[in-house]
PQR file with spaces between the fields and no chain letter, atoms N, CA, C, O and H, PARSE charges and radii, in Angstrom:
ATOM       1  N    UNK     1      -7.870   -6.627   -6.350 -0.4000 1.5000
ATOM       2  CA   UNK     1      -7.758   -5.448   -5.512 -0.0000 2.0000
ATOM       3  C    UNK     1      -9.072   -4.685   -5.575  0.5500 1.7000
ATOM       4  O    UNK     1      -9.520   -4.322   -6.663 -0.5500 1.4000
ATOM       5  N    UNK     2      -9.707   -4.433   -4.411 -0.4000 1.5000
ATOM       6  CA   UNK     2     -10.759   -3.320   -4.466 -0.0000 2.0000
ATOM       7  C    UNK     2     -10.794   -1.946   -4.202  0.5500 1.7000
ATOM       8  O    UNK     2     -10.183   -1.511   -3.226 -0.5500 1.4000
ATOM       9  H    UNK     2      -9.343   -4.728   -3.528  0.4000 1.0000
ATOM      10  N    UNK     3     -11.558   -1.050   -5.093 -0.4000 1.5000
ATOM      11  CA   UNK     3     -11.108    0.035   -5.002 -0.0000 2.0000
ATOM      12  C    UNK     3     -12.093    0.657   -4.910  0.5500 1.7000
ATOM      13  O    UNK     3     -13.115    0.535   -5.586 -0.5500 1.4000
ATOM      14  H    UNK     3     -12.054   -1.403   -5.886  0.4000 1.0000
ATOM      15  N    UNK     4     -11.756    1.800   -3.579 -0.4000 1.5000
ATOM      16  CA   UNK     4     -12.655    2.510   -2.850 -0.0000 2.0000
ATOM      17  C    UNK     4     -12.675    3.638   -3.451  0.5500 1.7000
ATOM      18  O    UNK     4     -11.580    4.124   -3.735 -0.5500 1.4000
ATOM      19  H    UNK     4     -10.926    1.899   -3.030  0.4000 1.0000
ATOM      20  N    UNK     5     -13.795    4.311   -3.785 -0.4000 1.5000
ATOM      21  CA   UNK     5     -14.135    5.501   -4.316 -0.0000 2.0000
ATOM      22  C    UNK     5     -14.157    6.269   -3.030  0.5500 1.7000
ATOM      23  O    UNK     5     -14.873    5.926   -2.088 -0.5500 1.4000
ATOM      24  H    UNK     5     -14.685    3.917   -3.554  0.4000 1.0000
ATOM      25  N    UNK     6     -13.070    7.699   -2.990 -0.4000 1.5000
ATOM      26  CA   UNK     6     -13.377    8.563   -1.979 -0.0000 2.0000
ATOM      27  C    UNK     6     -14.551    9.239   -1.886  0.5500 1.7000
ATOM      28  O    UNK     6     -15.369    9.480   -2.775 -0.5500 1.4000
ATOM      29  H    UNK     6     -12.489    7.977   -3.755  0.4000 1.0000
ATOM      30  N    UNK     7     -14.565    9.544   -0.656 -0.4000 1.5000
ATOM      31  CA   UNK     7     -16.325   10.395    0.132 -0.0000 2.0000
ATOM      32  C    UNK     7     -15.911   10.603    0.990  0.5500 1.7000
ATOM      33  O    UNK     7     -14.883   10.290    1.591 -0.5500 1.4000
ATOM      34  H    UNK     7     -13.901    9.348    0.066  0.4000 1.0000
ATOM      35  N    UNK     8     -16.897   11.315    1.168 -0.4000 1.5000
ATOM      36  CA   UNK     8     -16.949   12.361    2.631 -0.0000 2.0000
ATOM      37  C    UNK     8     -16.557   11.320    3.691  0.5500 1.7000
ATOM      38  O    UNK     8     -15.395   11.553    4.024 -0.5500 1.4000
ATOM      39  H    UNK     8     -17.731   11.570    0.680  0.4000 1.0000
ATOM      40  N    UNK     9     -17.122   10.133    4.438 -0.4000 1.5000
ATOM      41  CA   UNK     9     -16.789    9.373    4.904 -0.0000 2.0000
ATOM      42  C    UNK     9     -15.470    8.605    4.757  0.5500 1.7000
ATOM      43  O    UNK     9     -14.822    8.682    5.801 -0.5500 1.4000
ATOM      44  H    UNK     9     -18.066    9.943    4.167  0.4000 1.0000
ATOM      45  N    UNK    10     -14.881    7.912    3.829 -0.4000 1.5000
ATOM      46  CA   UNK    10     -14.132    7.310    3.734 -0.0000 2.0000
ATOM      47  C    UNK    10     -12.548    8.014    3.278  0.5500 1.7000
ATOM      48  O    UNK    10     -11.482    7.467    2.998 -0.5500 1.4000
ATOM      49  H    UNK    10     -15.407    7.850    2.981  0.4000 1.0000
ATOM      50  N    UNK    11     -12.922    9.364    3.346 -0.4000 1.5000
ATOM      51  CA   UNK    11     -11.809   10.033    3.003 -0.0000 2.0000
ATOM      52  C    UNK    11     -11.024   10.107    4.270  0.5500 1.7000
ATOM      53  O    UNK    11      -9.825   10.380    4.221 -0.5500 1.4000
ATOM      54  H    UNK    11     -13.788    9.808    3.573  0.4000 1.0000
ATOM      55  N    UNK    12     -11.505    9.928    5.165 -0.4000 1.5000
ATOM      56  CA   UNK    12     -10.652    9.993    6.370 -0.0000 2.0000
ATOM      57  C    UNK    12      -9.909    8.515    6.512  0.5500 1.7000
ATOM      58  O    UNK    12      -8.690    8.515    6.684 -0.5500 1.4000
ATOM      59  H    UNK    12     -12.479    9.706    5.205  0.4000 1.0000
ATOM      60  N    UNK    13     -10.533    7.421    6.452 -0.4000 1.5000
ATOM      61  CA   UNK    13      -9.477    6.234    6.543 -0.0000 2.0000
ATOM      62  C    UNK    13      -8.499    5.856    5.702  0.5500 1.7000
ATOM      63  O    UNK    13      -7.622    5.059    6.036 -0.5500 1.4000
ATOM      64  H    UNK    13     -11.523    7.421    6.312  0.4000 1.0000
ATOM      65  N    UNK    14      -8.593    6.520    4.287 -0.4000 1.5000
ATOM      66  CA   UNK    14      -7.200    6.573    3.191 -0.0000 2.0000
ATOM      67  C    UNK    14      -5.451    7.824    3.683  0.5500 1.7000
ATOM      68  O    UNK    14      -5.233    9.033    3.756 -0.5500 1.4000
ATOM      69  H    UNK    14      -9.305    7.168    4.015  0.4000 1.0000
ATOM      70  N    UNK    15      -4.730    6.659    3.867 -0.4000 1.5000
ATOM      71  CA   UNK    15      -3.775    7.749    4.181 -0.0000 2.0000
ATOM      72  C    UNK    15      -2.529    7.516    2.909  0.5500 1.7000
ATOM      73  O    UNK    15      -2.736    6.648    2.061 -0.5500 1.4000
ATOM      74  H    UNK    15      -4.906    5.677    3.807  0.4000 1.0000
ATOM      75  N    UNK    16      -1.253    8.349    2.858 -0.4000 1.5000
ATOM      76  CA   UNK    16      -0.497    8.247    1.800 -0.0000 2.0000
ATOM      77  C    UNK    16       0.676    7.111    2.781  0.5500 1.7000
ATOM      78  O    UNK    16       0.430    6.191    3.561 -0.5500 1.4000
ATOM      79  H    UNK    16      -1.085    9.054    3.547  0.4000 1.0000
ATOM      80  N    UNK    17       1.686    7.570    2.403 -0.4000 1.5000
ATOM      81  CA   UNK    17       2.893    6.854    2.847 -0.0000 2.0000
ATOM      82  C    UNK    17       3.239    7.976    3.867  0.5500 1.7000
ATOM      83  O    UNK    17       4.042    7.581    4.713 -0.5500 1.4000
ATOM      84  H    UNK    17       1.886    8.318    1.769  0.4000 1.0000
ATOM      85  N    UNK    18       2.881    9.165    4.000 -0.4000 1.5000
ATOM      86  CA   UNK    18       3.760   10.312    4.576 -0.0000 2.0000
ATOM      87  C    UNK    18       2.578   10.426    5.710  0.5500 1.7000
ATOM      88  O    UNK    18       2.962   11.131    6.643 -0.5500 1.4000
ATOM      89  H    UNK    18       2.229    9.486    3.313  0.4000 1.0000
ATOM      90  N    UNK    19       1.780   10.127    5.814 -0.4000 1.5000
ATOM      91  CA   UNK    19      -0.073   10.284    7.021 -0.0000 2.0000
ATOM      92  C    UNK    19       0.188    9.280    7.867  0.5500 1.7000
ATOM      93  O    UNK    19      -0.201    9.273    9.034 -0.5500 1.4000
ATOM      94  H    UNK    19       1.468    9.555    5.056  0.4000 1.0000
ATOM      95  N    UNK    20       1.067    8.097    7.168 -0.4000 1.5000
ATOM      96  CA   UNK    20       1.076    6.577    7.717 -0.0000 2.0000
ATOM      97  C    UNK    20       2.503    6.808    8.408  0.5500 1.7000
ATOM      98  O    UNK    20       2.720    6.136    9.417 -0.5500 1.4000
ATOM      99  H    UNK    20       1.384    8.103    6.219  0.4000 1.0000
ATOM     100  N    UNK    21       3.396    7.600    8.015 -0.4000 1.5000
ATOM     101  CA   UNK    21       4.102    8.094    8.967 -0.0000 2.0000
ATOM     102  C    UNK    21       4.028    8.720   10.050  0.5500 1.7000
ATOM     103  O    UNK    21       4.387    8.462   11.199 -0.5500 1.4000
ATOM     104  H    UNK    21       3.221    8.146    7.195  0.4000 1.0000
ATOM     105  N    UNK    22       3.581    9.475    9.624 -0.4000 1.5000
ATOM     106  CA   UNK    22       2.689   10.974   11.062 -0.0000 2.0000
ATOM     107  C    UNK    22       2.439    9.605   11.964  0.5500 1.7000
ATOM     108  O    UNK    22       3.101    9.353   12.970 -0.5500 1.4000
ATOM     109  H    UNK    22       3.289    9.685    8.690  0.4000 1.0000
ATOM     110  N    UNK    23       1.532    8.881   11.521 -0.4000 1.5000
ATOM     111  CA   UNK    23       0.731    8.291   12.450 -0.0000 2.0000
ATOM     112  C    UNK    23       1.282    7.159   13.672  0.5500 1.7000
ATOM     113  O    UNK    23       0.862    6.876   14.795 -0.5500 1.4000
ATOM     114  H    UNK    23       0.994    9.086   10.703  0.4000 1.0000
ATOM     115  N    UNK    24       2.528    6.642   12.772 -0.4000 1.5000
ATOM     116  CA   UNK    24       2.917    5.837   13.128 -0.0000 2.0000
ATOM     117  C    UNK    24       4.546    6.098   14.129  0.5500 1.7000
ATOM     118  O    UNK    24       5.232    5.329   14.804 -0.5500 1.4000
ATOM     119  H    UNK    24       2.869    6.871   11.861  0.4000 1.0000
ATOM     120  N    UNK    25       4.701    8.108   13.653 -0.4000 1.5000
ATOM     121  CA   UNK    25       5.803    8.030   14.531 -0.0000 2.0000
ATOM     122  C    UNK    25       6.888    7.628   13.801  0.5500 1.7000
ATOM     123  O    UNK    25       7.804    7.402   14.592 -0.5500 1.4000
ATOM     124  H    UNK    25       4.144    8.732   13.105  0.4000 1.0000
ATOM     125  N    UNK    26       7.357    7.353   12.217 -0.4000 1.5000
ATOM     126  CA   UNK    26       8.362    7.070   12.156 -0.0000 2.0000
ATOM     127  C    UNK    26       8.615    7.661   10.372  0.5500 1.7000
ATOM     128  O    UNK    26       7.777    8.097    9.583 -0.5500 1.4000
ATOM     129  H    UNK    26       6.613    7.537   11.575  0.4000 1.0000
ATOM     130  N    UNK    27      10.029    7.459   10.209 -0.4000 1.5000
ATOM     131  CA   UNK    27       9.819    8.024    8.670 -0.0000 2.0000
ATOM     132  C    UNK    27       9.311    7.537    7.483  0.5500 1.7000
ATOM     133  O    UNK    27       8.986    6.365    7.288 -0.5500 1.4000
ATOM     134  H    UNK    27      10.710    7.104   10.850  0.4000 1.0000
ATOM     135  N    UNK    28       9.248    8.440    6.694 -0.4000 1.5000
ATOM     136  CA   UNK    28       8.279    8.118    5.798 -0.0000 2.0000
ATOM     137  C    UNK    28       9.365    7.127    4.480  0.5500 1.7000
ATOM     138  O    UNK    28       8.812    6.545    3.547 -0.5500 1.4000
ATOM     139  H    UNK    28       9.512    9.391    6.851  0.4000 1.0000
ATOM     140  N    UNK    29      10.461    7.117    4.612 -0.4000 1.5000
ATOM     141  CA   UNK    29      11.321    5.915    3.957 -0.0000 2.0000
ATOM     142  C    UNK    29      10.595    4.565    4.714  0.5500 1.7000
ATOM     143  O    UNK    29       9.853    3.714    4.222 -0.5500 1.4000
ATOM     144  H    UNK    29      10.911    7.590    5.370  0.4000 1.0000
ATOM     145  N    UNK    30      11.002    4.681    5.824 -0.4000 1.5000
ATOM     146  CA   UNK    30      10.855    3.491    6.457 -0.0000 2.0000
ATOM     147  C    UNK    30       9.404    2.875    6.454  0.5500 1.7000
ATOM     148  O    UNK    30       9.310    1.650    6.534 -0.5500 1.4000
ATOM     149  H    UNK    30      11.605    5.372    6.224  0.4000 1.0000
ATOM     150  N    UNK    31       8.138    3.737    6.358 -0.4000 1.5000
ATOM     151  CA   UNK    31       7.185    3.322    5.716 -0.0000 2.0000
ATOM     152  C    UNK    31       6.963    2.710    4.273  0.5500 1.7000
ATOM     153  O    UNK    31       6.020    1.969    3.998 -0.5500 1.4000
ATOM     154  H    UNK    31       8.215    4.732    6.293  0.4000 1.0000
ATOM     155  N    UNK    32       7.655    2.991    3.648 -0.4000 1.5000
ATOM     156  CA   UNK    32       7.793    2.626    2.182 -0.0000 2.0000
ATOM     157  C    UNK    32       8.411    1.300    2.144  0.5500 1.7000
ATOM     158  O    UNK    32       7.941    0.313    1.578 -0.5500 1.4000
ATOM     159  H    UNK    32       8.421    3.593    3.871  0.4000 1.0000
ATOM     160  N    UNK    33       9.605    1.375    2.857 -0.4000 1.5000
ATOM     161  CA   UNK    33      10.413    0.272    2.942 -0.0000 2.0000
ATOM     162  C    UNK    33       9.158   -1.067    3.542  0.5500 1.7000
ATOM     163  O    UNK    33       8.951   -2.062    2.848 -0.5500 1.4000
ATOM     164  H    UNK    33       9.986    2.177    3.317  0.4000 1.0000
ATOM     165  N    UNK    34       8.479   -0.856    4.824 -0.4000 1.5000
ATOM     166  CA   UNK    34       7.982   -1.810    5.103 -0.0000 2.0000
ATOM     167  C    UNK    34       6.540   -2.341    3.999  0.5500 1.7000
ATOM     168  O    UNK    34       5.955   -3.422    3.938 -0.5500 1.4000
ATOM     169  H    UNK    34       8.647   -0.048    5.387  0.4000 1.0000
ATOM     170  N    UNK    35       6.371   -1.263    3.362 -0.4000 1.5000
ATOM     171  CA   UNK    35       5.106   -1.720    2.210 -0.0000 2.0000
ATOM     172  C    UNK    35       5.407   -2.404    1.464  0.5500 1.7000
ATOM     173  O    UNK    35       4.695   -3.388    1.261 -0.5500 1.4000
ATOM     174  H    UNK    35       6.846   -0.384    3.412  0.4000 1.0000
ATOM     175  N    UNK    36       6.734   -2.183    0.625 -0.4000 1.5000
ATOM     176  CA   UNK    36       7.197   -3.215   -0.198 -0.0000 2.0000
ATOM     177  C    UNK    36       7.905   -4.379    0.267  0.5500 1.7000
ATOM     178  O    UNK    36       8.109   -5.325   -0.494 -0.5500 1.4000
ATOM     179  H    UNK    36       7.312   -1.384    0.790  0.4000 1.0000
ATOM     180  N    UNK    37       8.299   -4.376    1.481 -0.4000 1.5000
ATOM     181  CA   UNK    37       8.877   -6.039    1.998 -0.0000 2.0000
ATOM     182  C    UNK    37       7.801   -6.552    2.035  0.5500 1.7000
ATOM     183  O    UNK    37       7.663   -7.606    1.414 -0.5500 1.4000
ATOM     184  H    UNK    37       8.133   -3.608    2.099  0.4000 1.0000
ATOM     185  N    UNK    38       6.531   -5.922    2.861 -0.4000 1.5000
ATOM     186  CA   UNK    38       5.581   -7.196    2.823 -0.0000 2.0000
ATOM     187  C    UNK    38       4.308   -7.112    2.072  0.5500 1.7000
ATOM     188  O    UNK    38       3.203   -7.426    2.515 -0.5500 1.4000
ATOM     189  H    UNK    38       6.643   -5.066    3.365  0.4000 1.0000
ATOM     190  N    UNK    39       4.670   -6.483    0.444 -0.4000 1.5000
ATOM     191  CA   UNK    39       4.438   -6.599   -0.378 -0.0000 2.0000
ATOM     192  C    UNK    39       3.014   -5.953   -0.447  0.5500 1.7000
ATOM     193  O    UNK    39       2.368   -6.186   -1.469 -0.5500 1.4000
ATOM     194  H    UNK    39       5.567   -6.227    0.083  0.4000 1.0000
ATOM     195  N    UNK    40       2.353   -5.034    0.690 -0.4000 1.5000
ATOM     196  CA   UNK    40       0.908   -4.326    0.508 -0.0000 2.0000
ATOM     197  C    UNK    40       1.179   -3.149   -0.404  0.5500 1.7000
ATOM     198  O    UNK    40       2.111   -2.392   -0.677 -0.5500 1.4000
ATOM     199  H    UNK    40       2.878   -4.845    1.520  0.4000 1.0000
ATOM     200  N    UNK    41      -0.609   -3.445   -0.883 -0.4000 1.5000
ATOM     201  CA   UNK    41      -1.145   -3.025   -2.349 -0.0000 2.0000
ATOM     202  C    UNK    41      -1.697   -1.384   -1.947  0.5500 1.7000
ATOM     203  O    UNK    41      -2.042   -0.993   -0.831 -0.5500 1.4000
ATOM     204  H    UNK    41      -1.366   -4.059   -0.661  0.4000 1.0000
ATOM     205  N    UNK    42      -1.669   -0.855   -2.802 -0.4000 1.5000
ATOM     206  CA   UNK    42      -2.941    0.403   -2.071 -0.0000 2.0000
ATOM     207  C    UNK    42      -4.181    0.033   -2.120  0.5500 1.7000
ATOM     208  O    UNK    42      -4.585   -1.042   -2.566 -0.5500 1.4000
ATOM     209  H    UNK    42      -1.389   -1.172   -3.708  0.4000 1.0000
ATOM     210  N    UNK    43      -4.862    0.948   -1.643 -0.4000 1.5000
ATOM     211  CA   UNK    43      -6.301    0.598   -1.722 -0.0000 2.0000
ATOM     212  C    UNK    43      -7.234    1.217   -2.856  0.5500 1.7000
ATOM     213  O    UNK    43      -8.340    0.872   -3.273 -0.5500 1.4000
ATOM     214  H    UNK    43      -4.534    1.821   -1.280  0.4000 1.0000
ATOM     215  N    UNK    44      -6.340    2.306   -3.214 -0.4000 1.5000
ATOM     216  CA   UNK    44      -6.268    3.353   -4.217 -0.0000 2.0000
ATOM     217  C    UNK    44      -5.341    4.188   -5.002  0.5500 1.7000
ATOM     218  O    UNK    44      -4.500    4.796   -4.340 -0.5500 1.4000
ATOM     219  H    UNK    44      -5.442    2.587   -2.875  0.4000 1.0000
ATOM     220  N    UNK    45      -5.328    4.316   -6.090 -0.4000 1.5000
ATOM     221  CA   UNK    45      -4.290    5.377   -6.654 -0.0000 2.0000
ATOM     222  C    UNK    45      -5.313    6.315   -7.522  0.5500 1.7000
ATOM     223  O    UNK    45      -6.065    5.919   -8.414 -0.5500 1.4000
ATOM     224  H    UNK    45      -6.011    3.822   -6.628  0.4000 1.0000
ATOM     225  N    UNK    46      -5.172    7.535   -7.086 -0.4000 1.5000
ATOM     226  CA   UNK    46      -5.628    8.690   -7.134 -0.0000 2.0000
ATOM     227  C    UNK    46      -4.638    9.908   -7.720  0.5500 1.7000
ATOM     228  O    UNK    46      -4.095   10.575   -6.840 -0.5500 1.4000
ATOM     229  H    UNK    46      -4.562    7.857   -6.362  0.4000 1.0000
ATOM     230  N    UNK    47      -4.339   10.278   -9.119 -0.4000 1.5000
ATOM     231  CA   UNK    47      -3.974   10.729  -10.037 -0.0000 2.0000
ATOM     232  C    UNK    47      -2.484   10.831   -9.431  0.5500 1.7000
ATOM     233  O    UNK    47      -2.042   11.900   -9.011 -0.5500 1.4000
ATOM     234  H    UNK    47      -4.780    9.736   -9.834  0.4000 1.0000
ATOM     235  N    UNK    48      -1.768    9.665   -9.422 -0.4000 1.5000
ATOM     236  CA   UNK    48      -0.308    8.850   -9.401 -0.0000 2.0000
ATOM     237  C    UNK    48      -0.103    8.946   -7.445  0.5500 1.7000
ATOM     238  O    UNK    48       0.901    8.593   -6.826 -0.5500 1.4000
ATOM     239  H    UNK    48      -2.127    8.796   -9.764  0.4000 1.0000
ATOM     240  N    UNK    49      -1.004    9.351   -7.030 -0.4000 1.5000
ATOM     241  CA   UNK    49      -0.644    8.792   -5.186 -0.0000 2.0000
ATOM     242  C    UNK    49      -1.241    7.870   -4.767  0.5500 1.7000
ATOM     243  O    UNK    49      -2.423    7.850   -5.109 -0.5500 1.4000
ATOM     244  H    UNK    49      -1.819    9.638   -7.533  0.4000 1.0000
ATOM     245  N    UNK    50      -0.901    7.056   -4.134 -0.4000 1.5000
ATOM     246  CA   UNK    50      -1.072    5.830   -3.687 -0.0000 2.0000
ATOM     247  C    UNK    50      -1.880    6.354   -2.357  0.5500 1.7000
ATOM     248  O    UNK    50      -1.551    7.388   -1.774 -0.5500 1.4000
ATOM     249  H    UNK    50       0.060    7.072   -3.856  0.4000 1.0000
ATOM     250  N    UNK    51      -2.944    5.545   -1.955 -0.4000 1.5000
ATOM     251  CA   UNK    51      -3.915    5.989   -0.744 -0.0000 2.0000
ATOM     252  C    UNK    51      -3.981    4.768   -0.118  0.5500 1.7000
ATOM     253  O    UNK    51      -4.631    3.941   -0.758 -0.5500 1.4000
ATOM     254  H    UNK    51      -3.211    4.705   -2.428  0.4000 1.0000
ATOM     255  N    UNK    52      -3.348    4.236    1.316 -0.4000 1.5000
ATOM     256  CA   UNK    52      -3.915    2.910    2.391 -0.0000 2.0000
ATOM     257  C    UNK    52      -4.666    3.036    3.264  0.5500 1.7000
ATOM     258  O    UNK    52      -4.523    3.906    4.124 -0.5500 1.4000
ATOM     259  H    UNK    52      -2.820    4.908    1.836  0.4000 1.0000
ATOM     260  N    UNK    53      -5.879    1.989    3.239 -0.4000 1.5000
ATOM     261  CA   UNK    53      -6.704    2.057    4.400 -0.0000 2.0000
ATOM     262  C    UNK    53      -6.138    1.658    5.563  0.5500 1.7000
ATOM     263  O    UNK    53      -4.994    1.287    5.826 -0.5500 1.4000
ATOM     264  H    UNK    53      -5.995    1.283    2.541  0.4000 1.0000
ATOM     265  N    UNK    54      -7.390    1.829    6.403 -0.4000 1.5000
ATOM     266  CA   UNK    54      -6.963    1.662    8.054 -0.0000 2.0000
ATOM     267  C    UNK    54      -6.273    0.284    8.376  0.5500 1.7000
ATOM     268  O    UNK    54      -5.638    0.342    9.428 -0.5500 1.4000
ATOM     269  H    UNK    54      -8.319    2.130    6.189  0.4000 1.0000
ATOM     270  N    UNK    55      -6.233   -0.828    7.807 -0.4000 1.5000
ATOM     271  CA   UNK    55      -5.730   -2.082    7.962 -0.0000 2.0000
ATOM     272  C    UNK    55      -4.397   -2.374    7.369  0.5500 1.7000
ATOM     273  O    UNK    55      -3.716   -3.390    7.507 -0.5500 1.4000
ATOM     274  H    UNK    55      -6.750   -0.875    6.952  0.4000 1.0000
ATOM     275  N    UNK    56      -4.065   -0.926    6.447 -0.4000 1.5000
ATOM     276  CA   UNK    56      -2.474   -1.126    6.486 -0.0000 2.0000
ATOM     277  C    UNK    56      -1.816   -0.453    6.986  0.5500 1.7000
ATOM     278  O    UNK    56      -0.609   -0.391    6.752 -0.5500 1.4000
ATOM     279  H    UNK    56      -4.618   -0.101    6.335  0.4000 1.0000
ATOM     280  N    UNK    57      -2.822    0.700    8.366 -0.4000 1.5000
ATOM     281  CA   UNK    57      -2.057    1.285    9.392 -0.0000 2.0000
ATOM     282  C    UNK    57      -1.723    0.454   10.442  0.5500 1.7000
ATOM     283  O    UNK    57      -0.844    0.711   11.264 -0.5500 1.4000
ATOM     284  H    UNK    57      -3.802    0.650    8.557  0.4000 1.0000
ATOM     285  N    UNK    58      -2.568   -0.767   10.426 -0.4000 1.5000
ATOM     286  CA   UNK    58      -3.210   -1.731   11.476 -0.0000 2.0000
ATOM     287  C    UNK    58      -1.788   -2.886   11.484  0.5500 1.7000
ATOM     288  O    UNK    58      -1.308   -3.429   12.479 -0.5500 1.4000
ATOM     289  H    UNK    58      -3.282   -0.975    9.758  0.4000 1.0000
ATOM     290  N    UNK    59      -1.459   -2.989   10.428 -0.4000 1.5000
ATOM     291  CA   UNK    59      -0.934   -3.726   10.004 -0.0000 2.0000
ATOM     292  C    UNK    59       1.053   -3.341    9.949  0.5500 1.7000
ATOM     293  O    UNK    59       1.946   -4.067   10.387 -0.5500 1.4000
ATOM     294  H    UNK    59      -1.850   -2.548    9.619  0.4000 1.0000
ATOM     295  N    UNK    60       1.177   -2.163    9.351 -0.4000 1.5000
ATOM     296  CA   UNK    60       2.226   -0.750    9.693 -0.0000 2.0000
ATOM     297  C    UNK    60       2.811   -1.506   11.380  0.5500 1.7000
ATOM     298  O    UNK    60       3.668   -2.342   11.666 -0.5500 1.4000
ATOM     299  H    UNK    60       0.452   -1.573    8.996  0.4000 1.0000
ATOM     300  N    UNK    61       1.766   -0.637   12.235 -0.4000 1.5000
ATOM     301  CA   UNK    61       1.546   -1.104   13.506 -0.0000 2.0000
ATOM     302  C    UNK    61       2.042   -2.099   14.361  0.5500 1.7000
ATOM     303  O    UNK    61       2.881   -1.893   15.237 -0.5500 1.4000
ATOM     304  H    UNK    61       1.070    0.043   12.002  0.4000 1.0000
ATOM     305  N    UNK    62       1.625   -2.964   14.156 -0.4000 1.5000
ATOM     306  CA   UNK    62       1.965   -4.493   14.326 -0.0000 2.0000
ATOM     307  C    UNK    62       3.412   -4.362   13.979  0.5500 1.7000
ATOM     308  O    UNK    62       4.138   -4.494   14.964 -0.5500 1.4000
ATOM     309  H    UNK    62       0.944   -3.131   13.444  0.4000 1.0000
ATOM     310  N    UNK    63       4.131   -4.103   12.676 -0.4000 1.5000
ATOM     311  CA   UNK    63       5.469   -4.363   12.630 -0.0000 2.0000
ATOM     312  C    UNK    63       6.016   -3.394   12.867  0.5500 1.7000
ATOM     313  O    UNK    63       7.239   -3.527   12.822 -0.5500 1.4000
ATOM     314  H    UNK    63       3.541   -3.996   11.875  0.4000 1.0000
ATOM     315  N    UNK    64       5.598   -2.213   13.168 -0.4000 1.5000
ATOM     316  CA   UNK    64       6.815   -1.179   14.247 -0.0000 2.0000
ATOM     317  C    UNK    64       7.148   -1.848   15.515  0.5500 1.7000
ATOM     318  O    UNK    64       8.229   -1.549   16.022 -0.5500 1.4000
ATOM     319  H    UNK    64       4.604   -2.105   13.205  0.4000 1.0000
ATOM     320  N    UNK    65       6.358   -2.746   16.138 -0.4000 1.5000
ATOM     321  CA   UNK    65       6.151   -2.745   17.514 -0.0000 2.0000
ATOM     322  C    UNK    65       7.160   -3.880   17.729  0.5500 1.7000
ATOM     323  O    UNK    65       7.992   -3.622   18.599 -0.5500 1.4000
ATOM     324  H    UNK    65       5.480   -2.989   15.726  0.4000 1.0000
ATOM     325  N    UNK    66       7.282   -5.116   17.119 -0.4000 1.5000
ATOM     326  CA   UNK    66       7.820   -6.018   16.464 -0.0000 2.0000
ATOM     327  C    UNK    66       9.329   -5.699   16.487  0.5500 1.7000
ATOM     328  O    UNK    66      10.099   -6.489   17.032 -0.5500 1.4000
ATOM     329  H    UNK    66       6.606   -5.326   16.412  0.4000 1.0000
ATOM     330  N    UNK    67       9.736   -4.655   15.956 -0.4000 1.5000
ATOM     331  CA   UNK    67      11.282   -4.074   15.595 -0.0000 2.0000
ATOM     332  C    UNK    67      11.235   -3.019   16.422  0.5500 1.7000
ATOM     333  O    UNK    67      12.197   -2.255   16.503 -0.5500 1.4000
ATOM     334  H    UNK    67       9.110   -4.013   15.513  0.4000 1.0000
């Protein structure tokens, strides 16, 4: 797993489980639920929150659309 040190830049493409909701339009269970079926990692954990980049919104995405 690689892990991205936040910055000014890259602080914007880390979201939680609850950002990846906002974003995606749906609840934030049901975000959770789909992280652990298909088993994605964070990209970061940042003093006990979990942070996903843009490719597991990308990815989020893909299986809302799907169901």
């Amino acid at each position: 797993m690689e892990v991205i040190t936040m910055s000014a830049n890259n602080a914007a493409e880390l979201y939680t489980a609850g950002k990846l909701a906002e974003a995606l339009e749906i609840s934030q269970g049901k975000v959770k639920k789909l992280i652990q079926v298909h088993g994605i990692e964070p990209d970061e954990i940042k003093r006990g929150c979990k942070y996903y980049g843009q490719s597991t919104l990308q990815k989020l995405k893909a299986e809302v659309k799907k169901s």
